[in-house]
N, C-alpha and C positions, 0 to 999 in steps of 0.2 A: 504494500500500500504506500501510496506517494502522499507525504503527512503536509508537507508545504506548495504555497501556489509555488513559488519559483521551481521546482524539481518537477512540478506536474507541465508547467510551459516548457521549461528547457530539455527535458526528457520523454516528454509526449505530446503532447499540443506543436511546437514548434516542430521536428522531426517529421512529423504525420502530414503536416502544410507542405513544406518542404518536398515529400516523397510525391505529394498530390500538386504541385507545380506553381504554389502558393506562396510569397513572403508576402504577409501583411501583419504584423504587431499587432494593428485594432481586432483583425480575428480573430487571434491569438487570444485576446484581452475578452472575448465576447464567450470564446469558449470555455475559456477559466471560467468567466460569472457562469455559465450555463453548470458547468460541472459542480457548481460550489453550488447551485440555486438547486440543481436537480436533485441532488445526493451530496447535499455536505462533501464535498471534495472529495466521494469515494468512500466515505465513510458508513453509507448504505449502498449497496453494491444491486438488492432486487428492491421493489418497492411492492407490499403486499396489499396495496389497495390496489393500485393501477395493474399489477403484474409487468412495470417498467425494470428493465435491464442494465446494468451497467451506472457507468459513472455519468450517464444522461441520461438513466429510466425511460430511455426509448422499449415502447411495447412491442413483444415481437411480428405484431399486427404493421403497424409501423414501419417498422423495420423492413416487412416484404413489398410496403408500399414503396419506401425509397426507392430499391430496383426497381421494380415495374413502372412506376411514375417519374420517377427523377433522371436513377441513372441510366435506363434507358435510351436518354436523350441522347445520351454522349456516350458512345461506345468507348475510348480512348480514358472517358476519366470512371468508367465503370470498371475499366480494367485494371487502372490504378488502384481505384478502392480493394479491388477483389486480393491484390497482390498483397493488400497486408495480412489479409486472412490467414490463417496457419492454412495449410494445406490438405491435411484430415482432417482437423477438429470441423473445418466449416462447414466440407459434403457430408459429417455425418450428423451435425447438431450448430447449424448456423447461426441462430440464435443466439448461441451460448459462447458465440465470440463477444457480442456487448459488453459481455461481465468476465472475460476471461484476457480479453485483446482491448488493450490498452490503444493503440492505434488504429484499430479498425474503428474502434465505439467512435472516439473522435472524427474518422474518416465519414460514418455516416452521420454525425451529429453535424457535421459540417456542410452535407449533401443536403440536410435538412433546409439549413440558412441558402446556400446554394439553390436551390428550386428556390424560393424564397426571392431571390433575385436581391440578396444584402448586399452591399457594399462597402467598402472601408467609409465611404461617404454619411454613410447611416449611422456609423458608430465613434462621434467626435467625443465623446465625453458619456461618462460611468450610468448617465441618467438615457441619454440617447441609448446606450446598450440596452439599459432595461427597457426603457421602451420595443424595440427591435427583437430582444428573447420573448414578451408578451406577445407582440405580433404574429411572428413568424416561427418561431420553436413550437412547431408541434409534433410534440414525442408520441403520442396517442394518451397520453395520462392526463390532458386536462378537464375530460368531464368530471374524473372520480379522482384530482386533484383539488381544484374549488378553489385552488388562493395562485391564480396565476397573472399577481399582480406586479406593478414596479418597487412594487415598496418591499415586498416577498426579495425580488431577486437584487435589489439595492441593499435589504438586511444581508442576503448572503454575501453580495459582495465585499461587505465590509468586514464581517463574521469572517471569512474565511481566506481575504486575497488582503486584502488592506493591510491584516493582523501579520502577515506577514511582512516582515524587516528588510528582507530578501527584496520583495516588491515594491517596497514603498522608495528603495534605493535605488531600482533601477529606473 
């Protein structure tokens, strides 16, 4: 388990951009609040209301949406996604890459905002982010999540990326 934002950016968030053909810092920044809004930084890995997965409690409903809906679109960046996948674990329990793969959860929590059509331009400041995770972050948990507000993912981002020393210095 990765305990601090800076080691979850530098060691997975960034990385996972990277491999998928992305430098952008502000997405970088939108994914941490998502991680820390979704599941406390990792710190609830399944969520047993929603049945959401991983360090983004994307449902595995959800989750087959992205392919079919999203990635799709783009053969080239579906293929990138697919390559972080372990390579058994995914054909035999795809799913269970969200909460086991650190980079793929990211990759498709990413595809999420991507369909979405985010932009670095949407996410100038911590409030702009929350706005933009309310909008556009839809993991399948918001019916039977209920508090999918700014102020929710502005507490987390403080709670858990702020608090960190790491962060506030970079």
């Amino acid at each position: 388990m990765i305990n601090h934002a800076a080691e979850l950016q530098e060691y997975v968030i960034r990385p996972c951009l990277k491999h998928l053909g992305i430098e952008d810092p502000a997405m970088e920044l939108l994914l941490l609040g998502t991680a820390a809004r979704e599941s406390s930084q990792g710190f609830q890995c399944c969520c047993p209301v929603s049945g959401g997965l991983g360090l983004y409690h994307i449902t595995p409903e959800r989750h087959q949406q992205v392919w079919d809906q999203i990635l799709i679109r783009s053969p080239d960046m579906a293929s990138n996604v697919r390559g972080l996948a372990s390579q058994q674990g995914f054909l035999k329990a795809p799913h269970q890459e969200l909460v086991t793969n650190l980079l793929y959860a990211t990759a498709i929590a990413w595809a999420i905002y991507w369909g979405a059509n985010v932009s670095s331009a949407d996410l100038k400041d911590v409030t702009a982010m929350a706005n933009t995770w309310a909008r556009d972050f839809d993991n399948g948990s918001r019916q039977q999540d209920g508090n999918y507000s700014v102020a929710s993912f502005l507490h987390s981002y403080r709670k858990w990326i702020l608090r960190d020393k790491r962060m506030r210095a970079a």
